[in-house]
TIFIVO-376590 format. One record per residue: z, y, x of N, C-alpha, C, O in turn; residue in three letters. Coordinates in steps of 0.02 Angstrom, whole numbers, plus 50000, padded with zeros to 5 digits. Layout:
<sites>
ZYXZYXZYXZYXala;...
</sites>
This chain:
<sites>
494244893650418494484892050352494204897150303494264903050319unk;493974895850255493784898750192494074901250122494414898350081unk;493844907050124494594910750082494284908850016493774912250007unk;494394905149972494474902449908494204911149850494584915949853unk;493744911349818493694917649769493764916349703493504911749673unk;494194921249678494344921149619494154926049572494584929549545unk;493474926649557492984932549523493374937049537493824939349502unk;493164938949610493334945449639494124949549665494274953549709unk;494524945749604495194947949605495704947349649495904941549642unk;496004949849688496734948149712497084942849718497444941749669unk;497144937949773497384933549761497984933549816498034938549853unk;498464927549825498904927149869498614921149908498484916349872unk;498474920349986498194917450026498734914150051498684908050052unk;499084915750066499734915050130500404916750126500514922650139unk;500804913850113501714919850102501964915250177501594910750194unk;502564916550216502804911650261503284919850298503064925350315unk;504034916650299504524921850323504334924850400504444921450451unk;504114929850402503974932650476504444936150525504454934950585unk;504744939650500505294939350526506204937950517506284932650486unk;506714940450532507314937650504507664944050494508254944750480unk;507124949650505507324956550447506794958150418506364953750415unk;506724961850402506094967150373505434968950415505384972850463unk;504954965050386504224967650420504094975850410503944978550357unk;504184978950475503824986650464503154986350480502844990650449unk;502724982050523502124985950530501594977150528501884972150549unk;501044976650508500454972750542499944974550563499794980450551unk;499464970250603498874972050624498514965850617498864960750616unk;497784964950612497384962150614497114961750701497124965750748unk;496884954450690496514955950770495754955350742495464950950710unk;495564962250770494874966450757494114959850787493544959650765unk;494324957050823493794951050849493604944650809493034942950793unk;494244941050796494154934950770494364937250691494034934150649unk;494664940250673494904942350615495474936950592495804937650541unk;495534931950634496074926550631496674926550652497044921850638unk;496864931150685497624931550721498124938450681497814943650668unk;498664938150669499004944750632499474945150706499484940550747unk;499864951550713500224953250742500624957250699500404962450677unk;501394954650681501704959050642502584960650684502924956550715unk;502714966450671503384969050715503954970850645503834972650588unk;504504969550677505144969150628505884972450657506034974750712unk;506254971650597506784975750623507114969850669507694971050687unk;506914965050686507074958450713507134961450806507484958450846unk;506744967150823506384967250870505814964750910505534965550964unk;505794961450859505224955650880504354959450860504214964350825unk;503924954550900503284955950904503314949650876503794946250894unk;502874946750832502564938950823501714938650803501384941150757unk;501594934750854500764934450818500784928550775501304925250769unk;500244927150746500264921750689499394921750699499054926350723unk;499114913650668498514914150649498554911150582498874906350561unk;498044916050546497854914850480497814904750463497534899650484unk;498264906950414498294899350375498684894450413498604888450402unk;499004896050448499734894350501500444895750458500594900150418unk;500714891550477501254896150427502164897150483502734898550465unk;501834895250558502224893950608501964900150645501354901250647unk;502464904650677502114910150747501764904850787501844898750784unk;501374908050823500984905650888501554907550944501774903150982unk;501764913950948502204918450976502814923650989502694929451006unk;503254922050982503694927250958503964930951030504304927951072unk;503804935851036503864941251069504374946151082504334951251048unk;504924945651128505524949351124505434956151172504954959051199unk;506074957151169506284964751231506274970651201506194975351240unk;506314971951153506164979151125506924980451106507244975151106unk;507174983951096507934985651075508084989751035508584993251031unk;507534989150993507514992850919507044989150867506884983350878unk;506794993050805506524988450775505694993950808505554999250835unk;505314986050771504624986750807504224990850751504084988750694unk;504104995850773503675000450692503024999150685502774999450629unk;502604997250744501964998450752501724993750810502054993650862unk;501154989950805500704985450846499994985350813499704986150759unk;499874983950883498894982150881498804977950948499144978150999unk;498144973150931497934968050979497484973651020497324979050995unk;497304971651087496684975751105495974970851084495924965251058unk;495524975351107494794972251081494774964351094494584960151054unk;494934963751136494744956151167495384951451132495344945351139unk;495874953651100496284948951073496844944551139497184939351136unk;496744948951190497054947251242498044951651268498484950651310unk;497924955551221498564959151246498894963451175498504966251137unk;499514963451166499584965551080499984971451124500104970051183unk;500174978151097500484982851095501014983251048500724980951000unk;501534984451030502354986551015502254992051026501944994051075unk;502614997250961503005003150969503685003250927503695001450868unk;504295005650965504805004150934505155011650903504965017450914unk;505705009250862506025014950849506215017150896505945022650903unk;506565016150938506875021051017506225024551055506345027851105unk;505615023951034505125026051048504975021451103504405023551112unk;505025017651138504745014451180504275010151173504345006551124unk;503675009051214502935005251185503034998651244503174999251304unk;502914993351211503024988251262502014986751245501634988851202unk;501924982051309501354979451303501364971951318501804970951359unk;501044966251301501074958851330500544955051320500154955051272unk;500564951351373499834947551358500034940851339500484937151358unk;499524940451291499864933251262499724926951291500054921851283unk;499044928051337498984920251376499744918851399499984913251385unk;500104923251430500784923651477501304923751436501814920451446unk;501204927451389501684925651331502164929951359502734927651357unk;502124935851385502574940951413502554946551403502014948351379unk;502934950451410502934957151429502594959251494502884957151544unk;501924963851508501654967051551501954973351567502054973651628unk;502174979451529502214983751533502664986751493502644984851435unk;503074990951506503624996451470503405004151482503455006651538unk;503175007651426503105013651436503605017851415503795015651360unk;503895022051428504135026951398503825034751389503415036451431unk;504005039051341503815043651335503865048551267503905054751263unk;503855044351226504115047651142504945048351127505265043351143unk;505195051951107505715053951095506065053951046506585057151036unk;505665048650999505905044550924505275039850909504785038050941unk;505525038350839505035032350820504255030950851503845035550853unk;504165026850865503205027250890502985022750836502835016850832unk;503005027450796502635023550711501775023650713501515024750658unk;501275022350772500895020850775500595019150825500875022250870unk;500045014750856499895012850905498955010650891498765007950840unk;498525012350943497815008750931497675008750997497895012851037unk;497035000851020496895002451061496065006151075495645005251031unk;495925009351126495235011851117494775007351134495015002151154unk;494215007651133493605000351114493484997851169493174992751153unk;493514997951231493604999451294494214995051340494164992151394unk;494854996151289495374990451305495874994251377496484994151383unk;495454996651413495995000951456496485007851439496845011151476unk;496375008451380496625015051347497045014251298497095008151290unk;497305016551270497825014851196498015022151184498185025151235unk;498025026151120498475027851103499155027651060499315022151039unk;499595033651045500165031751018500345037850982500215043351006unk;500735036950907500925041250872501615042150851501885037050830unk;502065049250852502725046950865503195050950799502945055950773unk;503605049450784504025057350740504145062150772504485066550746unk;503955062850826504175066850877503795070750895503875073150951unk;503135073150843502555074750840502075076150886501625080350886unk;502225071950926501615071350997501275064851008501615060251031unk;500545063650992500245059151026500095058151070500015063651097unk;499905051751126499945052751184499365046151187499335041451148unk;498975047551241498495046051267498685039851325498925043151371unk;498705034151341499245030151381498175025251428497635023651403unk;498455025051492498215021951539498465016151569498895016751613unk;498195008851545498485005451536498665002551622499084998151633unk;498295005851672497935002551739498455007051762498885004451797unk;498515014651746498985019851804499615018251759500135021051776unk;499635015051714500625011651706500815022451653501355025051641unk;500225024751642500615032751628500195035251574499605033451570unk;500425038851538500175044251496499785050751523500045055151557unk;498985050451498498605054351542498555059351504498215063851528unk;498765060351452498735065951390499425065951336499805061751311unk;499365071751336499835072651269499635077951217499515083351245unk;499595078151178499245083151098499935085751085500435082351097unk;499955088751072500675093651023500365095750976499795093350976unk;500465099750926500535104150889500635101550785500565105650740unk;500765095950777500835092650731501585094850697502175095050715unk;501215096250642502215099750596502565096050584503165097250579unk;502185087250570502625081150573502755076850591502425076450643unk;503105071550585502955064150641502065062450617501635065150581unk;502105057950649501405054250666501375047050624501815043750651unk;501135043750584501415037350583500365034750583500195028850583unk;
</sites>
């Protein structure tokens, strides 16, 4: 679909209620540039594709609100980070939850994955990033020394 230009300026493409609280975080999926993944105080994960105005997906289990998501490269698996700090992972062919990490000790107000797709990191208030292995289920690194949260 073709985004309509309006000599250059700002326009509104799309409005449609995403979640049934407050959107904290979106992401783009970096491949097709067609899919959003956005997290809410809903707990929810929902992907959406551009010019849809229905989820594809709505994504539960988190037990806080969702601060932070990203698709990996391939558009095959979205990442969650929640306020309780917990990072969920799911693949969307399955439409599930794969994985529960723990490890941050407040908000995980950021999340990316590395280009590669087996790696992810994560950014927390808790001022430690952490380096996460998506294959050993664990965190192979952790950074300290940050004076503030991470977002």
């Amino acid at each position: 679909q073709r985004m309509p230009r309006e000599a250059g300026r700002p326009f509104k493409f799309q409005e449609f209620a995403a979640h049934s609280g407050n959107v904290q975080c979106v992401s783009l999926g970096r491949r097709s540039f067609k899919v959003l993944a956005t997290g809410g105080d809903d707990r929810k994960v929902n992907v959406w594709a551009l010019g849809k105005p229905n989820a594809l997906l709505s994504l539960s289990g988190h037990t806080s609100a969702v601060c932070s998501v990203c698709f990996d490269v391939q558009e095959e698996v979205v990442v969650g980070g929640a306020t309780s700090g917990t990072i969920k992972l799911w693949d969307l062919d399955q439409g599930k939850a794969i994985r529960t990490l723990l490890g941050h000790r407040s908000d995980c107000q950021a999340v990316d994955f590395h280009p590669y797709g087996a790696f992810f990191a994560s950014g927390s208030l808790d001022t430690n990033l952490k380096v996460w292995d998506i294959r050993r289920k664990a965190c192979i690194q952790t950074y300290k020394g940050h004076a503030a949260g991470l977002s």
